[in-house]
C-alpha positions in Angstrom: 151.3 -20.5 140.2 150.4 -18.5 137.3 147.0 -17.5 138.8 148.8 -16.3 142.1 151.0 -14.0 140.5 147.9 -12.4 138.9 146.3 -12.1 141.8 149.0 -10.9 143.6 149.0 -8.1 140.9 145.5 -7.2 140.7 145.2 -6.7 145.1 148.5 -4.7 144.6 147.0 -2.3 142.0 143.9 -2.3 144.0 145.9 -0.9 147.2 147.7 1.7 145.0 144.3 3.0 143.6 142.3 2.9 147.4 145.7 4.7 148.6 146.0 7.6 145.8 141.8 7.9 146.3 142.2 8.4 150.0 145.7 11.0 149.4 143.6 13.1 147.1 141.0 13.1 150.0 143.1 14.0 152.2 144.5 16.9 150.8 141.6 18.4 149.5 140.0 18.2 153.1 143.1 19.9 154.5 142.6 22.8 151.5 139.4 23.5 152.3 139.4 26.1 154.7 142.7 27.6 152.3 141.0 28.2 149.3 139.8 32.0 149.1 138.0 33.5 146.2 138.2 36.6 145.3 135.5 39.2 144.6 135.2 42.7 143.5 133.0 45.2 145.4 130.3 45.0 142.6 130.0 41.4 143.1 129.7 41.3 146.7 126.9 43.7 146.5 125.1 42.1 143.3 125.0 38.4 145.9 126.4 39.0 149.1 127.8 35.9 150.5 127.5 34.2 153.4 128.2 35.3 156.9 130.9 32.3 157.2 132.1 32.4 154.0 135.7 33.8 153.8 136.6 35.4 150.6 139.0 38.2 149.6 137.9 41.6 148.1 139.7 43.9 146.2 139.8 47.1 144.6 140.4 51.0 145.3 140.0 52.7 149.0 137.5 55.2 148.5 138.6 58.9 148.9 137.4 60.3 152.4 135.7 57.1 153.8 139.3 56.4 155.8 138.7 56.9 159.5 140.8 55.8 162.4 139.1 54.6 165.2 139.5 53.8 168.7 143.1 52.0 168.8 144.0 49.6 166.1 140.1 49.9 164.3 140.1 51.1 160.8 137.3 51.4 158.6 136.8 52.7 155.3 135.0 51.3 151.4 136.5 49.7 148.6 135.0 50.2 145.4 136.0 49.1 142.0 134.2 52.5 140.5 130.5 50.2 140.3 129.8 49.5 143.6 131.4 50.6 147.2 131.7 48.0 150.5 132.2 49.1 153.6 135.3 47.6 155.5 136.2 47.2 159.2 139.1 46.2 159.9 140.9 46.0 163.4 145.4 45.7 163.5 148.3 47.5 161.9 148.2 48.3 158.4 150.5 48.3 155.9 152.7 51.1 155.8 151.4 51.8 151.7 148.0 51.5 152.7 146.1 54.7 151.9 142.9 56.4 149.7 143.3 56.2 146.2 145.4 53.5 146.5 145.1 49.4 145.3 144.3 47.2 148.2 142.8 43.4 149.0 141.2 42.4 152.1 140.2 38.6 153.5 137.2 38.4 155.9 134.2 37.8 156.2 130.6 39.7 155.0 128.6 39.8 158.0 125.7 42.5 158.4 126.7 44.8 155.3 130.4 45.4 156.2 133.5 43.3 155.0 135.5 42.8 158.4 138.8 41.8 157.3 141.4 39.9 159.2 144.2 40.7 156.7 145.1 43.9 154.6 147.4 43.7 151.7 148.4 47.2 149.7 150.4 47.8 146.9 154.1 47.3 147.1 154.9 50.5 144.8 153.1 52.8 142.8 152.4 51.0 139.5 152.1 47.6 141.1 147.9 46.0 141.6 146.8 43.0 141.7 145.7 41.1 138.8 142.3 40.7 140.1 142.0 44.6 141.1 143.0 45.6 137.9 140.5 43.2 135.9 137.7 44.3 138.2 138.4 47.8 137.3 138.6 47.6 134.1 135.5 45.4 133.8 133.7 49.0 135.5 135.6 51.0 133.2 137.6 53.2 135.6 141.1 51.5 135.4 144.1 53.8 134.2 147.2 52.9 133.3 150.3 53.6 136.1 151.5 56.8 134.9 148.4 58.2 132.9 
């Protein structure tokens, strides 16, 4: 009787572990295409990545590189005062969006230009993202909001 019980025990802990490998699995398949890293502009350019790797960028839109094209295309650089990256992006941006200003982009790196499929600006004037603002001050061109 004795040996059944520990049996009994050892195929039950058994199923528990198979079951909690196979959850972890799971979710990690369903987080792969989630995940986005971010990059600056000077680390795009230093190793470009893949043409079907999605990653976000962020940093400053250059001054005079925004130009409005042909309905809803947009392209302009972001550069984090090191290195610049050309941006295309096609859709309504944000109403904040402009030169001079923070921004972060997700897309893709195909060819030498980050085509985006999202935009995200600033929300007010002292507010960047943490990334943005560690990239810039990694190139030494950060300023504090209100300097």
């Amino acid at each position: 009787m004795k040996g059944l019980k520990k049996q009994r025990r050892v195929q039950v802990i058994l199923l528990a572990v198979v079951a909690m490998v196979l959850s972890v699995g799971l979710i990690g398949y369903a987080f792969r295409d989630g995940i986005n890293y971010f990059r600056s502009p000077s680390q795009v350019m230093a190793e470009p990545p893949a043409a079907n790797e999605t990653f976000r960028i962020g940093g400053l839109v250059e001054e005079g590189t925004l130009v409005r094209g042909v309905g809803e295309t947009v392209t302009f650089s972001v550069t984090d005062g090191g290195a610049s990256v050309p941006v295309s992006f096609t859709g309504v941006l944000p109403d904040l969006f402009e030169e001079n200003q923070g921004m972060i982009g997700t897309g893709k790196y195909v060819d030498g230009v980050f085509n985006a499929s999202e935009i995200l600006a600033k929300h007010d004037e002292s507010y960047m993202p943490k990334e943005v603002v560690d990239a810039l001050k990694e190139q030494g061109v950060y300023q504090e909001p209100g300097s």
